[in-house]
LOMAR-711925 format. One line per field, with one value per residue (C-alpha): residue in one letter; x, y, z. Coordinates in steps of 0.25 Angstrom, whole numbers. Last residue first. Layout:
<pts>
marvex <- A ... $
x <- X ... $
y <- Y ... $
z <- Z ... $
</pts>
This chain:
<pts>
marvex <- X X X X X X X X X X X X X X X X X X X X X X X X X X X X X X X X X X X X X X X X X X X X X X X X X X X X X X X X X X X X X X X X X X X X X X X X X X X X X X X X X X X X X X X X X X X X X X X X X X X X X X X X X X X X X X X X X X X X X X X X X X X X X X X X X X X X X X X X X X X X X X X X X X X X X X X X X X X X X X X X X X X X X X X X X X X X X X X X X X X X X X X X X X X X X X X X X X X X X X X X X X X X X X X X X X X X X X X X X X X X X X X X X X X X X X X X X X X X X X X X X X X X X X X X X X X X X X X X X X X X X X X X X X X X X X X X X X X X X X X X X X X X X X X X X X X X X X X X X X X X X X X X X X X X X X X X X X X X X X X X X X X X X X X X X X X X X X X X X X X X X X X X X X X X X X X X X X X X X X X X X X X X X X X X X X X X X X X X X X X X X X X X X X X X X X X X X X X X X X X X X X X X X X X X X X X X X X X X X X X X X X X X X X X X X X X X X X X X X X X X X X X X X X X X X X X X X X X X X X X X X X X X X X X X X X X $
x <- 17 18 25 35 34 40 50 55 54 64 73 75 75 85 96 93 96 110 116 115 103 102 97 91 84 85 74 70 82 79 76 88 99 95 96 99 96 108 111 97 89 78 78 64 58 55 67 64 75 71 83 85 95 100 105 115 117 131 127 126 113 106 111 127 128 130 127 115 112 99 92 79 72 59 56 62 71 88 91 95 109 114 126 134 150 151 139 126 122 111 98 89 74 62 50 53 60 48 41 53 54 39 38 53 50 37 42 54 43 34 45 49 35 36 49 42 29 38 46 35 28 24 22 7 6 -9 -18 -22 -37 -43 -30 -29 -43 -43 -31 -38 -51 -40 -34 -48 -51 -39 -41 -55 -50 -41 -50 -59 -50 -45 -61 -60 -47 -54 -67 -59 -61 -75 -76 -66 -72 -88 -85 -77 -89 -99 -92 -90 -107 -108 -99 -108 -122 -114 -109 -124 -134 -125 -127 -141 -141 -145 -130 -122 -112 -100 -86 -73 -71 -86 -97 -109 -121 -132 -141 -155 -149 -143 -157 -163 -152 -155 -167 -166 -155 -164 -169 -155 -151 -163 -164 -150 -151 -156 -154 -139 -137 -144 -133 -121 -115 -109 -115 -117 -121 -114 -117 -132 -139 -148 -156 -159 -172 -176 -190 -192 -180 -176 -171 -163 -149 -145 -150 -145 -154 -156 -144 -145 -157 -166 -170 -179 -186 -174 -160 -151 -140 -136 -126 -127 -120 -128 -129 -119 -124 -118 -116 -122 -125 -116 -120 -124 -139 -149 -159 -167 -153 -148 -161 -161 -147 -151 -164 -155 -144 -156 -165 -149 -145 -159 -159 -143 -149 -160 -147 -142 -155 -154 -140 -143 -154 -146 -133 -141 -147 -134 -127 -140 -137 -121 -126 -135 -125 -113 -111 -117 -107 -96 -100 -102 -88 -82 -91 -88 -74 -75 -81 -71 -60 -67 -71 -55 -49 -60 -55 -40 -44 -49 -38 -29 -37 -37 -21 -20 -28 -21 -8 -14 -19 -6 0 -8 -8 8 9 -1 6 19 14 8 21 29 22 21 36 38 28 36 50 46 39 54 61 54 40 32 17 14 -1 1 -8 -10 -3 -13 -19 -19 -14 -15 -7 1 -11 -12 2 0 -10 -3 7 -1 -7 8 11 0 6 21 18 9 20 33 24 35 47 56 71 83 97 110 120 129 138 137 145 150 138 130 139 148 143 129 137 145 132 124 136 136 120 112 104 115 117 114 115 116 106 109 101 96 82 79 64 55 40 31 31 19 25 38 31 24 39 44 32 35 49 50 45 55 51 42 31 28 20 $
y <- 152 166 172 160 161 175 172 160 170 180 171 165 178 183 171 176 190 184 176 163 152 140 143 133 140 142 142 152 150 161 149 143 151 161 176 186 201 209 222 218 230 228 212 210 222 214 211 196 188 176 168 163 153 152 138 139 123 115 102 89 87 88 101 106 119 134 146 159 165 173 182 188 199 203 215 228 235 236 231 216 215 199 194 182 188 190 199 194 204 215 220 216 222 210 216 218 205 197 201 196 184 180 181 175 163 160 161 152 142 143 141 129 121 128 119 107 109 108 96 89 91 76 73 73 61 64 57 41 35 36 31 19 15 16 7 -4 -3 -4 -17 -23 -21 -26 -38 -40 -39 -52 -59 -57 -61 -73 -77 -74 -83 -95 -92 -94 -84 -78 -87 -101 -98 -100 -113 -118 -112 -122 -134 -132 -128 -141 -150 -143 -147 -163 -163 -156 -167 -177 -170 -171 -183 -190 -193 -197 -187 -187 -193 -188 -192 -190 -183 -182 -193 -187 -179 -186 -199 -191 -186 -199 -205 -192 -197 -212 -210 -201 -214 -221 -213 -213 -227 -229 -220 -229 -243 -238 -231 -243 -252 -244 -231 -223 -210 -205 -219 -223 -229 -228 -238 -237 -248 -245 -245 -232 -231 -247 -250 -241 -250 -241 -248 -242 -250 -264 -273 -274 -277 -279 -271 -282 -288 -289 -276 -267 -263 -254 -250 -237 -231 -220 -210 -201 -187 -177 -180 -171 -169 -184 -184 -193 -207 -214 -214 -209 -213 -197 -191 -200 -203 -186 -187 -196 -188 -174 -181 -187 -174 -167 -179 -176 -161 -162 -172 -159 -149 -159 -159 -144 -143 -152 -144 -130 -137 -143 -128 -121 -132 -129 -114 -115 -121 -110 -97 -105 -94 -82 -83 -85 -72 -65 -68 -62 -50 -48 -50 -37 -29 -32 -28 -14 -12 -14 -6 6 4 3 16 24 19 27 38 37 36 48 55 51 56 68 72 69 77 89 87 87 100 107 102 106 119 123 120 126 139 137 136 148 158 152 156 170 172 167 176 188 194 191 191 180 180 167 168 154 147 137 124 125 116 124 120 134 143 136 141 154 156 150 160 172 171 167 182 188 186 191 205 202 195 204 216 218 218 207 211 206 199 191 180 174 161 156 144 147 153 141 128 134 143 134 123 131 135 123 117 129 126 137 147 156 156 171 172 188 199 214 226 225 234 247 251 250 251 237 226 215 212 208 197 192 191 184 175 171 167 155 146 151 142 131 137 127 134 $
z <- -13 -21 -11 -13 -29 -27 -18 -27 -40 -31 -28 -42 -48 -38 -41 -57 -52 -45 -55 -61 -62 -56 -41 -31 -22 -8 2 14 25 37 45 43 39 48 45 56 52 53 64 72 77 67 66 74 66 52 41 38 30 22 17 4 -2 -17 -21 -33 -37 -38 -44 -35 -43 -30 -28 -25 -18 -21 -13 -13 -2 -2 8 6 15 20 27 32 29 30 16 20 16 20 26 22 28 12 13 6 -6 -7 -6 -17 -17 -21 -26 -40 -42 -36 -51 -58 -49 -51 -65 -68 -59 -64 -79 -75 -69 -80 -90 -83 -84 -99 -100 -93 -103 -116 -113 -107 -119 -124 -110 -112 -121 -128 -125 -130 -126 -141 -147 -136 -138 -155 -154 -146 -154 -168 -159 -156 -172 -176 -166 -173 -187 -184 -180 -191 -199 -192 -194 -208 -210 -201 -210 -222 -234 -241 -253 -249 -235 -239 -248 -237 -228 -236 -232 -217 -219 -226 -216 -207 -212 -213 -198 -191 -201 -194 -180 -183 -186 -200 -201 -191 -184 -192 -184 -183 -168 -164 -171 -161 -163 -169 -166 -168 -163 -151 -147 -147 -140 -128 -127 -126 -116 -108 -99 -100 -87 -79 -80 -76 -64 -54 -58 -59 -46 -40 -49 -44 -48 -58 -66 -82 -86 -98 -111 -111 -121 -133 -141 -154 -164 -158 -153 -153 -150 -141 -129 -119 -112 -98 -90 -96 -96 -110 -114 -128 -134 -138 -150 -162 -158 -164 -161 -163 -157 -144 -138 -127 -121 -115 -110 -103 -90 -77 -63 -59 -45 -36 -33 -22 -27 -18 -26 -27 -29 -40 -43 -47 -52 -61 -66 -68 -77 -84 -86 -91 -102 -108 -109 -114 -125 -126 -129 -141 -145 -146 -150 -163 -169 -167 -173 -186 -187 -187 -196 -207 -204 -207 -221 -225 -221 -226 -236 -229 -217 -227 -231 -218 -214 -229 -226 -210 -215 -225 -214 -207 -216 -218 -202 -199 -212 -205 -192 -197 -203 -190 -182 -192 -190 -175 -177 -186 -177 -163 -170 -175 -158 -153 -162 -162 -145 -147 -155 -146 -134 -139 -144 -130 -125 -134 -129 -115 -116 -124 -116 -103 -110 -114 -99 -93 -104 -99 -96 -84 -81 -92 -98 -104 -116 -122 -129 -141 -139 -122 -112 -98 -89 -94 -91 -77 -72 -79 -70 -57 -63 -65 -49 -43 -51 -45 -31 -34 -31 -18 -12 -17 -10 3 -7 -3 1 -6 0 -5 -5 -13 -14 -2 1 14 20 17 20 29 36 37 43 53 57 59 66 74 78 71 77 75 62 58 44 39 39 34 33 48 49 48 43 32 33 28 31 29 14 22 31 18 11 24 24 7 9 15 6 -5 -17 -20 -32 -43 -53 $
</pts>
């Protein structure tokens, strides 16, 4: 429970409970202003004593303390008891009985049956959807399994062609990697007369391989330009003559007359290689045949042939892919929702209705508990005087005061506030005819007051001295 009321009240109580005979003492106490400037009292005249609408006086009993302290121990109880979120009401054990206790068995009541009823809900929704989930799971792994069949088929289909294409395309990647072998020891060896020469030239970064062009010819003649450097005669081996088309690097003659040689001594090599593969397709063009590049063109024509076949009996590869596409997403969205289900709770603030009106309950049970148990020790003594004095009862100890006037609140509504004074009857004001009270540092609190008539003002009182010693 929140518990801000009277802060001034619980020392005067503790200063009665140490009291104790009774003996003569001023039975009346009024306002006594002067240790207020003039302004200051003209001001409180007119403000306060001029618009108050009642006033009047009870004593404390000395043992109100330790009568109210069990109370504080049942309410911080009943405060963790209605934290609690059980299944079914539990036993409330309530100290008090009236329509305050009725109301807060109520409240708790609806309460617990909102959260039941919202937790049974929450928990059917989140079944019906896993069940849901569950489903589109199972359609999901169905219809996959059916595309794995239709993708496995064709597989089967072309299975003996796809492997002739395979094991051209393994042949050919392996002298294509030794022409990338070749093209590699001649970069390397330029570079290194490059270096060793001194030529003024810059190292060459990269060699992609040759471009040659070659015709045949035999014994019966030479290979025309002879004495060009770049130019190889393979007759005897080859029946052709070969040149280099371009050098991979610019220079002069002495640049020339050095690397030349080392340039046209992997041509041989590396035309060899080519023979055997095949020149690549260009523009539309077939590789020739006898090459492996040939023999590549003609075994894939013959796998593109056998997948029609394949397609026209299981369905288009392009439409079987899309399918598969289209089942991955479903399964990455079904994953998604599965998340999201697994990682929802339940919305708390679908019984804010019912835990603000037992929040309220609490508070009016509070009130009602600790004022009717306050009420016993707490002895009325009479009205405030028309000229603003205050019966006291003649006795020693404490005392309450209370003046209660209208004013506008926040709202700019008229409001009943009730103010307390504190009033000490000890020795020092024995021989005085009415005890002085001062508006300032005799002032306790006020309240706010919304209900009507005086015993509801005195519950309010008495629940805010309660709830102070309590403090």
């Amino acid at each position: 429970m929140n518990r801000v009321l009277f802060a001034g009240v619980l020392p005067a109580v503790a200063l009665a409970l140490a009291t104790g005979c009774s003996s003569p003492y001023p039975d009346e106490a009024e306002f006594d202003l002067g240790d207020l400037s003039i302004a200051e009292q003209a001001e409180f005249r007119q403000q306060v004593l001029g618009s108050l609408d009642a006033g009047w006086s009870f004593m404390l009993s000395p043992d109100a303390a330790a009568a109210v302290q069990p109370l504080g121990e049942h309410l911080d109880e009943l405060s963790e008891r209605l934290d609690e979120e059980p299944n079914e009401p539990a036993d409330l054990a309530l100290m008090y009985e009236g329509e305050a206790a009725a109301e807060l068995e109520r409240a708790y009541v609806t309460l617990i049956d909102k959260r039941r009823s919202t937790r049974e809900a929450f928990e059917s929704e989140q079944a019906e959807a896993r069940a849901e989930l569950e489903q589109a799971h199972t359609e999901l792994a169905a219809e996959r399994e059916a595309l794995d069949e239709e993708l496995a088929g064709i597989d089967a289909f072309v299975a003996d062609e796809r492997e002739v294409v395979e094991a051209l395309e393994a042949k050919i990647e392996a002298l294509e990697a030794r022409q990338e072998e070749v093209a590699d020891s001649i970069l390397a060896a330029m570079n290194e007369a490059i270096m060793e020469h001194e030529l003024p030239i810059r190292a060459l970064s990269q060699f992609n391989g040759y471009s040659w062009r070659s015709w045949e010819a035999d014994n019966s003649r030479a290979c025309a330009d002879t004495d060009n450097p770049l130019v190889v005669d393979a007759r005897e081996s080859h029946g052709v003559c070969v040149m280099v088309s371009s050098r991979p690097y610019r220079g002069d003659d002495t640049v020339q007359e050095r690397l030349d040689p080392i340039l046209v001594s992997g041509l041989l090599d590396y035309y060899e290689l080519d023979e055997t593969l095949g020149i690549r397709a260009r523009f539309g063009r077939r590789a020739p045949d006898g090459t492996l590049r040939g023999d590549l063109d003609e075994a894939r024509d013959a796998l593109n042939d056998r997948f029609v076949v394949a397609e026209n009996r299981y369905g288009t590869r392009r439409d079987l892919r899309n399918e598969e596409v289209r089942l991955d997403r479903r399964a990455t969205s079904l994953d998604h929702q599965t998340q999201q289900l697994d990682n929802r709770t339940m919305f708390s603030g679908g019984h804010t209705n019912e835990r603000n009106a037992l929040s309220s309950a609490q508070r009016a049970y509070a009130r009602a508990l600790l004022a009717d148990a306050m009420g016993e020790h707490v002895q009325p003594i009479g009205e405030m005087s028309d000229d603003h004095v205050f019966p006291l009862g003649a006795r020693r100890g404490t005392a309450i005061l209370v003046t209660q006037h209208r004013q506008r609140g926040i709202t700019r509504r008229m409001e009943t506030i009730l103010t307390l004074f504190q009033v000490e009857l000890d020795d020092g004001y024995a021989d005085y005819e009415r005890v002085p009270v001062n508006p300032e540092h005799d002032n306790v609190d006020f309240v706010r007051f919304r209900g009507e008539g005086r015993d509801e003002a005195n519950q309010v009182i008495y629940a805010a001295l309660a709830e102070q010693m309590l403090n």
